[in-house]
N, C-alpha and C positions, 0 to 999 in steps of 0.2 A: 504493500500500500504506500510505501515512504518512496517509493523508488517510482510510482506511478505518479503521484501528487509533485515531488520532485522536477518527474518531466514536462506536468501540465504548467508547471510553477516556469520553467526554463522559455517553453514554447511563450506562455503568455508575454515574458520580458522578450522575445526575440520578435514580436510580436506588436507590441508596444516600439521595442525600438525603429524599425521598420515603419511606422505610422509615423513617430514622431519624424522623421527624417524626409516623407514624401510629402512632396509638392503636386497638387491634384490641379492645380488652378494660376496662374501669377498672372499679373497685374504688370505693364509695361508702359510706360510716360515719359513724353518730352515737353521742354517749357525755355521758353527763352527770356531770360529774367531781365532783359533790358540795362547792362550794364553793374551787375551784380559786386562792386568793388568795395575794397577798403580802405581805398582812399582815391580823391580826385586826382585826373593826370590832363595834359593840357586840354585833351578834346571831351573829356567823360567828367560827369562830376562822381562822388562817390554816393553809396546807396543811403537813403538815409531810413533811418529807425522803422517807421510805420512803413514803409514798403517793405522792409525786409519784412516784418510780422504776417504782412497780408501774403508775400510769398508762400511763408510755412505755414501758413493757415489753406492757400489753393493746393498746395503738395500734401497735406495731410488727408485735403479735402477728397484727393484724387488712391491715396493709400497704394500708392507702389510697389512694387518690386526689383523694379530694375527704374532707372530717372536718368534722362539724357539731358541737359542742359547748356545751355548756347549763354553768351557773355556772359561767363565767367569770370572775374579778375585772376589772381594769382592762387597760390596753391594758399595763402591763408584763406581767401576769400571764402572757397571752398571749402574748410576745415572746419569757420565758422559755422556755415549752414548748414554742414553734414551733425556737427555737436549740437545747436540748437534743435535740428530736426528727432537726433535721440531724446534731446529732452522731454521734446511732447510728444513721445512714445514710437516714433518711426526710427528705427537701427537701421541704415544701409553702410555695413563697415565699410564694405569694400569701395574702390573708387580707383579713378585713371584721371589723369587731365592733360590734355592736347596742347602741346607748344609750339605753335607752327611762326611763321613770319612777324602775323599780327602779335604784337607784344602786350594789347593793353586786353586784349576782351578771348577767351579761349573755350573749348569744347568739353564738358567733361561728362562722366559718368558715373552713379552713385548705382551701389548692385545690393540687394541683399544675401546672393549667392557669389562664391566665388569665382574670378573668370580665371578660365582655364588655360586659355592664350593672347593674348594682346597682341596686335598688328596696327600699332600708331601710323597713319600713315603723316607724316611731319615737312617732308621735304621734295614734295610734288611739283614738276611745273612745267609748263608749258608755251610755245612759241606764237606771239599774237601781234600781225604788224612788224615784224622783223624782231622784236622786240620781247626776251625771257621775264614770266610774268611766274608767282609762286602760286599755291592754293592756299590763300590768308591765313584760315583758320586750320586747316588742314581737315582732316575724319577720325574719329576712334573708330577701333575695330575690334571688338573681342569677343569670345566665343564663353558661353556661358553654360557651365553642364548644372541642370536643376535635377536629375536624380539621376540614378543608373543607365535608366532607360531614354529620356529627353534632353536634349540639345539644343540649343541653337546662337547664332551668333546675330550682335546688334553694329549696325555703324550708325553712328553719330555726324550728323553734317550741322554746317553751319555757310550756304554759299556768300558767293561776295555782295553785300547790301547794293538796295536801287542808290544809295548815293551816291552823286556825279563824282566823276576825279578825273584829276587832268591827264595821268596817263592813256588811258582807253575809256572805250565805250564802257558801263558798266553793266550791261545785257551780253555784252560779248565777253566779256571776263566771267560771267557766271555761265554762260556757255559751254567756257572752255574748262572752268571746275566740274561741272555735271560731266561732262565726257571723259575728263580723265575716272570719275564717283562710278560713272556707267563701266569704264574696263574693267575696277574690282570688284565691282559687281558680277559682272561675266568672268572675270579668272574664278573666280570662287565658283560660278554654278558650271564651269566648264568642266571642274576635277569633280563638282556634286551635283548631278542637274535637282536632284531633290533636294537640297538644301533647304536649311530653318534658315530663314534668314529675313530679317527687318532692318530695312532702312529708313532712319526719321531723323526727322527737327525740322529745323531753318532752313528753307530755300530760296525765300526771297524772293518768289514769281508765284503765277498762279498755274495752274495746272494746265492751261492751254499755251506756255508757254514754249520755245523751242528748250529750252534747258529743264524743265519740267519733265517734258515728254521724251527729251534724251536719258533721263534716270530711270525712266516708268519702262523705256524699252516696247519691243515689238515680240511679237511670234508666241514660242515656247517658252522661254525668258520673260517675258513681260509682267512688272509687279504688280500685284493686288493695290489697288486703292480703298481704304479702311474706308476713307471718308468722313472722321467722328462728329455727329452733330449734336444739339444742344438737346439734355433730355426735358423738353418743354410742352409734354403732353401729348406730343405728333404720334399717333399708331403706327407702326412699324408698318411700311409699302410694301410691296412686289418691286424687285430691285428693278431699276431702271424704268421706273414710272414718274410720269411728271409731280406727284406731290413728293417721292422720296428725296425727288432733287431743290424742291423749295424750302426743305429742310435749312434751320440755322446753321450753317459751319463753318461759316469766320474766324480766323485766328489772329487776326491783327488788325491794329488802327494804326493809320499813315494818317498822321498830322497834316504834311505837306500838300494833301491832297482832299483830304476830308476824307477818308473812302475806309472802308471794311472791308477786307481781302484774306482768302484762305491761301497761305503762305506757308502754313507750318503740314508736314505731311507722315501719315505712317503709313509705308507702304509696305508690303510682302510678297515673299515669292509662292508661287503654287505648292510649295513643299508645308510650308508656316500656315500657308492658309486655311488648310484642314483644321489646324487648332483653334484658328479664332472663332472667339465668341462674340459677333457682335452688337450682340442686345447689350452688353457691356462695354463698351468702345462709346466713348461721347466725349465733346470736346468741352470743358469745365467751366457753367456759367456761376457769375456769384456776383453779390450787390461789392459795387464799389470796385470792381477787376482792376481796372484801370491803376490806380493806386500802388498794385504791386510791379505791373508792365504794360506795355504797349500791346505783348502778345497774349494768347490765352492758353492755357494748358490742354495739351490732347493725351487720352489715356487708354490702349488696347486689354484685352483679356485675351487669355488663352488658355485652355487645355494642356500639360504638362505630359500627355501622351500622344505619340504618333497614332497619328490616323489615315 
């Protein structure tokens, strides 16, 4: 009887452990926090108090798992928000942060699981006009094992802003960042054509753009567009029906122009896409947004098992 009880006792702790350690479900979010610094530098001011609080009040709101985020300042900046956010009960230990060209504003990513391999990509660039041009921000890339069984790797963009500059056109510069974004996109699905794989954040265009639609890709290859909208009582459509597209899903205000534009994107490849859940996918509305950034936060679900 000791030796039966024994075993039941062993099975249930192996059991328990097993439980404790799987992930059934996670939560994946991008948010570009408009300048997110610890101190001012000639072109940025630094972030102040009550925007930082509404930031971790829309990241809490959205409850992550994985947090891609666009202007960044330095690695303190970072440290701060990552410590603040334990405090009001979100732990994402892990983390990476992008140092490409642009010095003042950088790409980072907060994980609650460990990444397995990291591919920064930092030192990208490209011929435009006679003329060698970097990829500002540059991409993170790491690959994320959430249990034995699921996988999948995230990049992080951040393309080059509609702001003019004297060097080049700035549609053509973020042109030529999506097409180098679009090669590691295809090296990666050429060695996995099923690959897990998300690419999100900041791209600075709208989806009918030519550097939009060179990331979104064609054919076999071609990414899922999540599309996250606001959950503001609309019944869910038959995909690709006129009300599903009158849907809220705005992710940004442009001062300069007055205008409301979806800029920020998660897209997927056909392999990722079986996971997603997207009655969970919506892009995060809340009184006073504005306050923390100019952008709004977009947040995916998924299934933690191949399907």
């Amino acid at each position: 009887m000791r030796f039966i009880t024994s075993r039941i006792t062993a099975l249930i702790v192996i059991v328990l452990v097993e439980t404790a350690g799987r992930c059934d479900t996670f939560r994946v979010a991008t948010y570009n926090l408009e300048s997110y610094l610890e101190a001012a530098t000639a072109s940025r001011r630094a972030k102040p108090a009550e925007a930082k609080a509404k930031i971790r009040e829309s990241i809490l709101a959205l409850k992550p798992d994985v947090l891609a985020l666009q202007e960044l300042g330095n690695v303190g900046a970072l440290m701060e928000l990552r410590e603040a956010l334990k405090n009001d009960g979100l732990d994402l230990p892990y983390w990476q942060l992008i140092s490409a060209t642009d010095t003042n504003i950088h790409i980072a990513v907060l994980s609650k699981f460990p990444f397995a391999e990291s591919r920064p990509h930092t030192n990208d660039s490209f011929l435009l006009n006679g003329r060698r041009f970097h990829v500002s921000r540059g991409f993170a890339e790491v690959d994320i094992n959430l249990n034995p069984n699921y996988s999948f790797t995230l990049i992080a963009v951040h393309l080059k802003s509609r702001r003019a500059v004297t060097e080049a056109d700035e549609a053509e510069l973020r042109f030529e960042e999506a097409k180098i974004l679009r090669e590691i996109i295809d090296a990666r699905l050429e060695k996995e054509p099923d690959a897990n794989l998300l690419v999100l954040g900041d791209f600075n265009d709208t989806k009918d753009s030519a550097s939009v639609k060179t990331v979104i890709g064609r054919g076999k290859t071609k990414l899922v567009d999540t599309r996250p909208a606001e959950g503001n009582g609309h019944k869910p459509q038959t995909s690709g029906s006129q009300l599903e597209h009158r849907l809220v899903t705005w992710t940004h205000y442009y001062a300069n122009e007055d205008s409301y534009r979806r800029i920020d994107f998660l897209f997927l490849t056909k392999g990722m896409a079986r996971e997603w859940i997207p009655a969970e996918t919506y892009v995060l509305a809340m009184d006073n947004w504005g306050l923390a950034s100019d952008h709004r936060p977009l947040v995916a679900a998924f299934e933690a098992e191949e399907k």
